[in-house]
C-alpha positions as CSV (number, residue, x, y, z in Angstrom):
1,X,63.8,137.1,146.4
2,X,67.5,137.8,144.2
3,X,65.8,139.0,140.9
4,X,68.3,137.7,137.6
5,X,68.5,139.1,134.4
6,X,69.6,136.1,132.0
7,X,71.4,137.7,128.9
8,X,72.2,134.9,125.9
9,X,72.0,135.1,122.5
10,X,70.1,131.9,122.1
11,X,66.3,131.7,123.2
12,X,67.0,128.1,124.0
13,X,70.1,128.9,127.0
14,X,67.6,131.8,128.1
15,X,64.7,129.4,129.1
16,X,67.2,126.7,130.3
17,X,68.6,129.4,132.8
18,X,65.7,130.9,133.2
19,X,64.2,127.9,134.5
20,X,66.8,126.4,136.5
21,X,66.6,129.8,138.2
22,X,62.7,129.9,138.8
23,X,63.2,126.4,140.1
24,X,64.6,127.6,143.6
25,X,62.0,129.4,146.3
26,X,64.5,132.4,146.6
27,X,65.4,133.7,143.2
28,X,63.5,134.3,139.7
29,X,64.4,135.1,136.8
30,X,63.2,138.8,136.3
31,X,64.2,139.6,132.7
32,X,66.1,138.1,130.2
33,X,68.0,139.8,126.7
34,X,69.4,138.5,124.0
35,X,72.9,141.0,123.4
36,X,74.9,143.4,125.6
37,X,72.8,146.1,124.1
38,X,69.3,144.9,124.7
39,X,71.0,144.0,128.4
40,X,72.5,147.6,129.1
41,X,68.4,148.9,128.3
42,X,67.1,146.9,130.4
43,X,69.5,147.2,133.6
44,X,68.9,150.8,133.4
45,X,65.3,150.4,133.1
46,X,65.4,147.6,135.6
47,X,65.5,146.1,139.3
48,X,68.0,143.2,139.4
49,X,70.1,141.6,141.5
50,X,72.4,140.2,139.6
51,X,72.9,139.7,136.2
52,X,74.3,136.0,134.1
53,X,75.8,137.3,131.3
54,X,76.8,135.4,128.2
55,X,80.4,136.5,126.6
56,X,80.3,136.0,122.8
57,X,76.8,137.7,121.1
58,X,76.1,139.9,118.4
59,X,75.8,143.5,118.5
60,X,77.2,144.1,121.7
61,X,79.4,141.1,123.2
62,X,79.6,140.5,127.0
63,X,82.7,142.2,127.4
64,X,81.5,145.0,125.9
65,X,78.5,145.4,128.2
66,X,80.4,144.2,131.2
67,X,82.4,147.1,130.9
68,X,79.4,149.2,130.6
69,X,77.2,147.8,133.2
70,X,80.4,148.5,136.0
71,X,81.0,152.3,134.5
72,X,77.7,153.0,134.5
73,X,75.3,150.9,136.7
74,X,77.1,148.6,138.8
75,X,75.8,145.3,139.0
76,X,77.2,142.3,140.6
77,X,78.0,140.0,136.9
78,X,78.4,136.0,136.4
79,X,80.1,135.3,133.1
80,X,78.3,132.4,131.7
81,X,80.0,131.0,127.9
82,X,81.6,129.0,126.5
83,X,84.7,131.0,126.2
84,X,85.0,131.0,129.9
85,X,86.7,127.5,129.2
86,X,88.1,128.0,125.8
87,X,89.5,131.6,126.6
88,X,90.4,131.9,130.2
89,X,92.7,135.0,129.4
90,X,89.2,136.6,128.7
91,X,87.7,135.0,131.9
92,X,90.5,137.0,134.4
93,X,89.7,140.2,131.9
94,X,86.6,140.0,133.0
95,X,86.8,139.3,136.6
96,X,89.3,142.3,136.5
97,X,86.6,144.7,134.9
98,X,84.5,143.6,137.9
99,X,82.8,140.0,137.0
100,X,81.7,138.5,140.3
101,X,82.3,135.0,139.3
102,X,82.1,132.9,136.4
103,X,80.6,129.2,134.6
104,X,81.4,127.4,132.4
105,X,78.8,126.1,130.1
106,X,79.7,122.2,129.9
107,X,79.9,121.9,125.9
108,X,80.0,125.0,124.2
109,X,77.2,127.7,123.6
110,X,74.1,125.4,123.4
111,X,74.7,123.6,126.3
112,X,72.1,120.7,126.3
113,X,73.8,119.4,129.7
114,X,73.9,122.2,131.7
115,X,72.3,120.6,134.4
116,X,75.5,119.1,135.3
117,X,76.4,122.6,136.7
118,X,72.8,123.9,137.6
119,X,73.4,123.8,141.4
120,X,76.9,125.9,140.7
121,X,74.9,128.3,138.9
122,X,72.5,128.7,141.9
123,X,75.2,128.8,144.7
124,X,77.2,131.5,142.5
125,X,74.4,133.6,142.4
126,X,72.9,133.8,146.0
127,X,76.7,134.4,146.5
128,X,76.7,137.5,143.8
129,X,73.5,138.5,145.3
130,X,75.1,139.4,148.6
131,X,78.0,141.5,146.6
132,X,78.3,145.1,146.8
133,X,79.0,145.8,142.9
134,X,79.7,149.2,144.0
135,X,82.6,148.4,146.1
136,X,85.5,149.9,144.8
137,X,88.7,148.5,145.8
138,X,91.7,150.5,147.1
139,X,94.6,150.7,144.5
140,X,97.8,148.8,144.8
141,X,100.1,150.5,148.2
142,X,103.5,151.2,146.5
143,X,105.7,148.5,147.8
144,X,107.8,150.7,150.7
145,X,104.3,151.9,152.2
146,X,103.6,150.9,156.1
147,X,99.9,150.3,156.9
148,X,98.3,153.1,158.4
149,X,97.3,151.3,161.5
150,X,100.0,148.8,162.0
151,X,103.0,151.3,161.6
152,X,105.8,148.8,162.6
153,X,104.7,145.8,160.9
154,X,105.6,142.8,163.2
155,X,109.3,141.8,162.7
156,X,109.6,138.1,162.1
157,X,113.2,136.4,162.8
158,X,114.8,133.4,160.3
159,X,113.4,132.2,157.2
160,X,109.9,132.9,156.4
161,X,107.0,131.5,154.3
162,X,103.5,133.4,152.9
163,X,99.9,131.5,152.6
164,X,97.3,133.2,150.9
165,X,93.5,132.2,150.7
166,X,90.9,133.6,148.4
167,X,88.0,132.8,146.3
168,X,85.0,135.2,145.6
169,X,86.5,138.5,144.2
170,X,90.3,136.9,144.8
171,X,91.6,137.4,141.5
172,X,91.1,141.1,142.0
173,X,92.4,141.2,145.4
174,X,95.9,139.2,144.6
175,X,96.3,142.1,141.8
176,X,96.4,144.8,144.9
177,X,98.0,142.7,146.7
178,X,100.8,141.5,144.5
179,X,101.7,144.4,142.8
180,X,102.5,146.2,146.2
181,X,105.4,143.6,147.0
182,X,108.9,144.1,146.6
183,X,111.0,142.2,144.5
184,X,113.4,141.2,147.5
185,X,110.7,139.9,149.6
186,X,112.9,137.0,151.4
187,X,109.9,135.0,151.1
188,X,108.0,132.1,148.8
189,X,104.4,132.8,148.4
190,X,102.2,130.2,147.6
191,X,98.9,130.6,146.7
192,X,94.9,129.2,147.1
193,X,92.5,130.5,144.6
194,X,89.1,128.9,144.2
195,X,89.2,128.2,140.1
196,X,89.0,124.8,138.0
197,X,91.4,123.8,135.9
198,X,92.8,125.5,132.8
199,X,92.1,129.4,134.7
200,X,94.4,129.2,137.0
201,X,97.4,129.5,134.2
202,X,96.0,132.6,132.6
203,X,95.5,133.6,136.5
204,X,99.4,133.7,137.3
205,X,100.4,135.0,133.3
206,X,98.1,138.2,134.5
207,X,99.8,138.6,138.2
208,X,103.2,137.7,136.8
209,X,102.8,141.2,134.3
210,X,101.3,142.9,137.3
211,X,103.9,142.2,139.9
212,X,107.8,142.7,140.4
213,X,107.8,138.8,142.0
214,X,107.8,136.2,139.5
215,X,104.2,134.5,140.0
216,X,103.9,130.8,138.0
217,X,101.3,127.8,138.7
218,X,102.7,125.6,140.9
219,X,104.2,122.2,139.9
220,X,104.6,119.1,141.9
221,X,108.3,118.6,143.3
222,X,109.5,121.9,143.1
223,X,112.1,123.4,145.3
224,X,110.0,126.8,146.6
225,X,112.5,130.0,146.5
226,X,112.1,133.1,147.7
227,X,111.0,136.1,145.9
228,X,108.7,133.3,143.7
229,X,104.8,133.0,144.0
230,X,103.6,129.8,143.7
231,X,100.0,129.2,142.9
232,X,97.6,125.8,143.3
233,X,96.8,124.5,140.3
234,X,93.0,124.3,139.4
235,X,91.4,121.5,140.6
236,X,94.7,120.2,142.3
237,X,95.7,120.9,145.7
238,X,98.5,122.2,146.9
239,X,100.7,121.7,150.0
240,X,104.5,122.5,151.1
241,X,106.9,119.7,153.1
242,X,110.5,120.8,154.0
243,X,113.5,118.5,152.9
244,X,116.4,119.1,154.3
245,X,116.6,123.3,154.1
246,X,114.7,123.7,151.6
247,X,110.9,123.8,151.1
248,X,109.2,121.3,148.3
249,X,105.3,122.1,146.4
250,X,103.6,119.1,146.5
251,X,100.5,119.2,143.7
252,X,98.0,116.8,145.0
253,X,94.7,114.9,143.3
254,X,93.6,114.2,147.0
255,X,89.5,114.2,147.3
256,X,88.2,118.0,147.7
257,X,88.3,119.1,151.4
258,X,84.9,121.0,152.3
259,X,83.8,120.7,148.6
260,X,87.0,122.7,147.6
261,X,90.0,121.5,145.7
262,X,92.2,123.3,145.9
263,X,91.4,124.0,149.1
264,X,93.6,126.3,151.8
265,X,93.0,124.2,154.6
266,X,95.5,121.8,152.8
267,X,97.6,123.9,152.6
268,X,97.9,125.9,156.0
269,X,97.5,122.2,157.6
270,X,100.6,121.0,155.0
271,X,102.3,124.6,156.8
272,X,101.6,123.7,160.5
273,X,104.2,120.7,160.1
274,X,107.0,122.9,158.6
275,X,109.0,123.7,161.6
276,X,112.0,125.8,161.6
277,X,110.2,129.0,159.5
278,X,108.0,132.3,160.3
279,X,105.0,131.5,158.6
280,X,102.7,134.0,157.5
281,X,99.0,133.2,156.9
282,X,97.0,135.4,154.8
283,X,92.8,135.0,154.1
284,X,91.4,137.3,151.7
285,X,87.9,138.1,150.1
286,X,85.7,135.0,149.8
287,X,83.0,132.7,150.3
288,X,82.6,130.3,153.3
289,X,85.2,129.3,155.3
290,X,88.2,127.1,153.6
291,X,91.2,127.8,155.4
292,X,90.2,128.9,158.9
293,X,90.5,125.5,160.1
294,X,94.0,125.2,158.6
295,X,95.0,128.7,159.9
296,X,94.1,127.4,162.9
297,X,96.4,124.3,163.2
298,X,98.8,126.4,161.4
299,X,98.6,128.9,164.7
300,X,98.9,126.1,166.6
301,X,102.3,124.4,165.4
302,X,103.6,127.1,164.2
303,X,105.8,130.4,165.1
304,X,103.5,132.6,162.6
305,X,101.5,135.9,161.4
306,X,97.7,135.9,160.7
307,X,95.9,138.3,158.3
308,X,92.9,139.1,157.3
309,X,91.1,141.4,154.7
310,X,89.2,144.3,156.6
311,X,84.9,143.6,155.9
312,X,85.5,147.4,154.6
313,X,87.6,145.8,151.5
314,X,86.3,142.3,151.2
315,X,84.0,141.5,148.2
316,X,82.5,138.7,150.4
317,X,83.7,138.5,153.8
318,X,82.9,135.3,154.5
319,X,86.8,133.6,154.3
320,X,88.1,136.6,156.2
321,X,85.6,136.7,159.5
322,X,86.2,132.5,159.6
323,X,89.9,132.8,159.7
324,X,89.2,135.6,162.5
325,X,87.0,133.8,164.6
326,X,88.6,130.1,164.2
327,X,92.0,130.9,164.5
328,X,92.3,134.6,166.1
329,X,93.8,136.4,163.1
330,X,94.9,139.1,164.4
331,X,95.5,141.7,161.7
332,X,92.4,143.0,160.1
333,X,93.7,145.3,157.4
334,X,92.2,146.9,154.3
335,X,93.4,144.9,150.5
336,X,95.6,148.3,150.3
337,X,97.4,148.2,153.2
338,X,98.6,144.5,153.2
339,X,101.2,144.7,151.1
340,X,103.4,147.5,153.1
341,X,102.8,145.5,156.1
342,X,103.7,142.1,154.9
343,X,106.6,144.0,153.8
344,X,107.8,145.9,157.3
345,X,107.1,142.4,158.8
346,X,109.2,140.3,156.3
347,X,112.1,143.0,155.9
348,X,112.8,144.3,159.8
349,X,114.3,147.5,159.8
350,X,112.9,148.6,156.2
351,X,111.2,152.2,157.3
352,X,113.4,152.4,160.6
């Protein structure tokens, strides 16, 4: 049974949680508390699983006691406010101070329709239930680093591409993962996070201050250039054609794929029929299995490079062990270590 504590500051959103929780056989709603203060007592006190925690409340705010709750007591956190729609820069803040995931209450902070997201809610937390709050990430490799267990990297000829795939813990991962790239890489990188619309934007502002490429939301048309990080629009998908020599983004309002839109099966699949490139597919930290089928085809067509985030890194390594067992990835390596490979494989010759 996942035991919740349900932190709002109004009585009314605590017994609507409380008993949307209570209505599935394997979770209940343990606890609840009304501010970051009140929630901080009663973790410590506590035995929960995972924790919903409201952003903007007296006293203490969310933020305040998120920070908290991961110095001090680990617990695997679901923002759930308003201002997870209104102020997404706030929502990546959080998932950076070590939020799980996040929701979005429909219309404001008395949500009288939050029903429309109840089985969201649910999902997110069996998900956050199975997370590790503990895990601590390996810092950023500096950009000319090798992985430890793939010394050589694998030299890929002509003009290359990178894919990446992530959704539960993602944001987090693409920081590490980012910041450890050079600013030469001869490469476009485009980009599947699992977010709705309007985070996404905030998403690439954050990893365009963290990282020497230049990382932007993707727009539909564009010519894709190296060096440039291209990243699916919430609730869009987003694919890659070639014209001619040079590779176009294609931002599509297709039907979701698996129950995911953006979804990286579109986009490996959109990869498979680029011919003429080194592709390089990479699935990180996440839940289910969107993009293994892709990665697959993608293996297929193309001359390319599978990746995977190690089970030792992943928040939930659900993504990762798909794209492994569908489509033979290859390379299992830890968040750390992908960066100095991707770079040995993309610039031959770089530690020789």
């Amino acid at each position: 049974m996942i035991r919740v504590l349900v932190v709002d500051d109004s009585a009314f959103m605590r017994k609507l949680i409380s008993d949307y929780i209570n209505e599935e056989t394997d979770m209940t709603a343990a606890g609840t508390a009304r501010n970051g203060k009140d929630a901080l007592e009663k973790v410590r006190t506590g035995n929960f699983d995972v924790i919903t925690l409201d952003v903007e409340m007296p006293e203490m705010n969310g933020m305040e006691a998120l920070r908290s709750i991961m110095e001090t007591c680990p617990h695997p956190v679901i923002m759930v406010s308003s201002l997870t729609t209104q102020g997404a820069e706030q929502t990546i803040t959080a998932l950076e101070l070590g939020a799980v995931d996040f929701l979005a209450k429909p219309s404001g902070s008395i949500s009288l329709d939050l029903h429309h997201v109840k089985e969201e809610m649910v999902e997110k937390i069996r998900t956050a239930a199975q997370v590790d709050a503990g895990k601590k990430m390996a810092p950023s490799a500096p950009a000319m680093q090798i992985a430890k267990d793939e010394p050589d990297g694998i030299s890929l000829d002509g003009r290359k591409t990178v894919a990446i795939a992530t959704s539960t813990g993602g944001p987090k991962a693409l920081q590490v993962l980012l910041s450890g790239l050079p600013e030469d890489l001869p490469a476009p990188v485009f980009i599947v996070q699992h977010m709705p619309p309007a985070f996404t934007q905030s998403l690439a502002n954050r990893l365009d201050q963290l990282s020497r490429l230049h990382v932007k939301e993707a727009q539909d048309g564009e010519v894709a250039k190296a060096g440039t990080v291209y990243i699916a629009p919430g609730g869009r998908h987003l694919a890659v054609r070639r014209m001619g020599r040079s590779l176009i983004t294609e931002v599509l309002d297709t039907p979701p794929v698996n129950g995911h839109r953006p979804s990286a099966d579109v986009l490996f699949s959109s990869l498979a029929g680029v011919d003429g490139f080194s592709h390089v597919g990479v699935v990180l930290t996440g839940m289910g299995a969107d993009g293994a089928t892709g990665l697959a085809e993608m293996k297929k067509a193309q001359d390319c490079l599978l990746i995977t985030e190690s089970q030792r890194t992943s928040i939930v390594y659900g993504m990762p062990k798909a794209a492994r067992q569908r489509a033979g990835a290859e390379h299992s390596l830890d968040i750390g270590d992908i960066a100095g490979f991707l770079s040995a494989s993309l610039l031959p010759g770089l530690n020789k």
